[in-house]
C-alpha positions, -999 to +999 in steps of 0.1 A: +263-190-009+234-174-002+243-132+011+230-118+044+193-109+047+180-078+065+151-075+083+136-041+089+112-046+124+088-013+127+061-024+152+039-003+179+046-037+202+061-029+236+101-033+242+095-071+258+076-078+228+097-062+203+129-080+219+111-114+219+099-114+185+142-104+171+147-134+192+121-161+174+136-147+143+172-146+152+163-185+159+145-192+125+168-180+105+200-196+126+181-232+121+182-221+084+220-216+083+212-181+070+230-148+085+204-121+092+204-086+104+174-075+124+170-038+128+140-025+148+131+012+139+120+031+165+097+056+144+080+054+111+105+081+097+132+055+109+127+031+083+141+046+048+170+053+068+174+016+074+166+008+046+195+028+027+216+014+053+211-025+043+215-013+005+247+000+010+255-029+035+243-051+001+216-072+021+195-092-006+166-094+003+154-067+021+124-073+043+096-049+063+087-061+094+053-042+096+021-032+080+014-017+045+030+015+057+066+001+069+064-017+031+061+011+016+091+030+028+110-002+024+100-003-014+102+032-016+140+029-016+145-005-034+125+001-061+146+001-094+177-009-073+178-047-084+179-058-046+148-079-032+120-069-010+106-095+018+078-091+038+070-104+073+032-088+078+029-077+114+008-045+107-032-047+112-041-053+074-018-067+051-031-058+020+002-061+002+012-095+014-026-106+015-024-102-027+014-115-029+002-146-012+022-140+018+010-162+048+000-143+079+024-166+103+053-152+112+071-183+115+056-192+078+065-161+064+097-159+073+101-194+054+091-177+024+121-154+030+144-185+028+124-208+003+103-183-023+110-172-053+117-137-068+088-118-087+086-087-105+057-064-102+046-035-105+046+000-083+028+027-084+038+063-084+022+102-076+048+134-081+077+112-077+063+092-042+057+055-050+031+032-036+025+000-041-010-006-032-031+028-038-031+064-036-064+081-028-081+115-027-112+129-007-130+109+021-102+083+031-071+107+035-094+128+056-103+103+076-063+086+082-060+129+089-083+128+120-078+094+133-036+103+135-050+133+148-071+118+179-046+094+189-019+120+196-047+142+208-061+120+232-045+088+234-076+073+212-070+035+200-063+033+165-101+013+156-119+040+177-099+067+163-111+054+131-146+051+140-152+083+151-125+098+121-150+084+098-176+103+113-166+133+115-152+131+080-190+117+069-202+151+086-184+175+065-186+155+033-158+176+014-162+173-023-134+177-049-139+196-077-115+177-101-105+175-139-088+142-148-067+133-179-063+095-183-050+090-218-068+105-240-097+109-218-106+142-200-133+138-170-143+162-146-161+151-117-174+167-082-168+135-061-161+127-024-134+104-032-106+092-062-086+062-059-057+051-078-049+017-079-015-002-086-029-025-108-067-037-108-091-040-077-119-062-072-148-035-067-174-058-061-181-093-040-171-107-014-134-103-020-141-064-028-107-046-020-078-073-030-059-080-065-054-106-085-026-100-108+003-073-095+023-068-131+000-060-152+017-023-160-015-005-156-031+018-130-069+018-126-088+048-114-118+045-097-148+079-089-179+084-092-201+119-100-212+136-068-230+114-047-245+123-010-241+100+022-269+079+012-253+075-024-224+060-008-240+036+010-262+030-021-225+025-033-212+000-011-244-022-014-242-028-045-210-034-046-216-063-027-246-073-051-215-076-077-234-049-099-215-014-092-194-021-126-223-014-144-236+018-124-237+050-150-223+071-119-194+051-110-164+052-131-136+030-138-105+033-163-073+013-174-044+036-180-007+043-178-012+076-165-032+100-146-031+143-139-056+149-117-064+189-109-085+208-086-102+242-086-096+262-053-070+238-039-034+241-047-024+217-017-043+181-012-040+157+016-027+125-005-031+089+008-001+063-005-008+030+007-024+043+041+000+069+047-011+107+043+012+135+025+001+172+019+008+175-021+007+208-044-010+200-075-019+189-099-009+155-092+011+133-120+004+096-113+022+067-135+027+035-136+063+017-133+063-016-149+086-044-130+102-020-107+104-038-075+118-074-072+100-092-045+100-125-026+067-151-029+056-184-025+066-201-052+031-209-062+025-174-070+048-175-100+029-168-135-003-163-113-006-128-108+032-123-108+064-120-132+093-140-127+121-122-113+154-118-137+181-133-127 
């Protein structure tokens, strides 16, 4: 018989709304003949705590109720643990469950919690912190930095926030002053941004941002040499023209592990799957083959993902 599954709600949704959607799931999973525990955390710094709480309780699986950031923390703590992450994507992207295949329904996602199969993939990790989308430097921590910043300053929606974030951030234009070691590669780059990515992204087309395959056991780092405002958006055209692979200024490398360093800074702002952390450096980056178990539409096995053991 199948053991109890915990669900891990983290939502900005109002009380009423909150309440009604632990109802609808109470109600799924009852027609299912499953027993489920719904916790709803009531901050972000609420969730690893839960988390640990459902381990020791031995829920399997374990499933975020939330965006990329609430999976994250989830994963955080199950990764290497043998117990099973689920995912029920209520945040504003979805990236994670966008690339596992994971419907955007509620009600079809939480099927996959009863009916999917168990993968293996990949996660990604810098001085000990794990992510399991990206981790980023430069422009786009900067800008996560200001928009957190104007919607506790003054009550700023998060797309506005973000707007005028990016602005701001596209006014000061910081560039890093970085030496990377990849390998046996050494590169050393003034760049406005460096992204790590838990297995390979699509950089150009239409479908620019998402991943095929999530077990491949390699990261891929993405930077380019110093480029102004206008070189970004030189960037991002071509990008889009499918022919930025090819650009002389824009690099891109396979490897199992990264230490990044930086002249003049000793502490960095760090994104990890959307989420910013203040890091000392340099930063250590690896990749950690298989180490979460996850649940996805069966359809999804041998494409892009590793059948879970047993």
């Amino acid at each position: 018989m199948a053991g109890p599954l915990a669900i891990i709600v983290s939502t900005s949704a109002g009380s009423d709304e909150k309440h009604g959607l632990e109802t609808r799931l109470k109600a799924f999973f009852h027609s299912q003949h499953r027993e489920v525990h719904i916790c709803v955390a009531n901050s972000g710094g609420e969730v690893p705590d839960l988390a640990r709480q459902a381990l020791r309780e031995n829920a399997d699986p374990i499933a975020a109720g939330g965006g990329d950031g609430t999976v994250n923390a989830v994963a955080s703590v199950l990764a290497e643990t043998g117990k099973t992450l689920g995912v029920l994507p209520l945040g504003t992207l979805n990236h994670f469950a966008k690339d596992l295949g994971i419907p955007l329904d509620l009600d079809q996602a939480a099927r996959i919690l009863v009916e999917g199969a168990v993968a293996q993939i990949d996660v990604g990790e810098v001085n000990g912190k794990i992510f399991v989308n990206n981790s980023s430097l430069g422009l786009y921590p900067g800008i996560v930095h200001g928009r957190e910043s104007l919607q506790a300053r003054l009550e700023y929606g998060k797309w506005p926030a973000f707007l005028w974030a990016s602005l701001s951030a596209l006014r000061r234009y910081p560039i890093l002053e970085a030496r990377l070691r990849a390998d046996d590669k050494e590169l050393v780059r003034h760049t406005p941004f460096i992204f790590v990515g838990n297995n390979r992204y699509l950089v150009e087309g239409f479908n620019i941002g998402s991943r095929t395959k999530l077990d491949s056991g390699w990261l891929w780092l993405y930077t380019t040499r110093e480029a102004g405002r206008l070189g970004l958006v030189r960037f991002g055209l071509r990008a889009f023209l499918r022919s930025l692979c090819n650009d002389k200024d824009f690099d891109i490398m396979r490897t199992k592990e990264i230490v990044i360093e930086t002249r003049h800074k000793r502490r960095l702002r760090v994104a990890t799957d959307g989420e910013v952390t203040i890091m000392e450096t340099p930063l250590s980056y690896r990749i950690r083959p298989g180490a979460l178990r996850v649940m996805v539409p069966k359809e999804r096995i041998g494409a892009g993902v590793t059948p879970g053991a047993s």
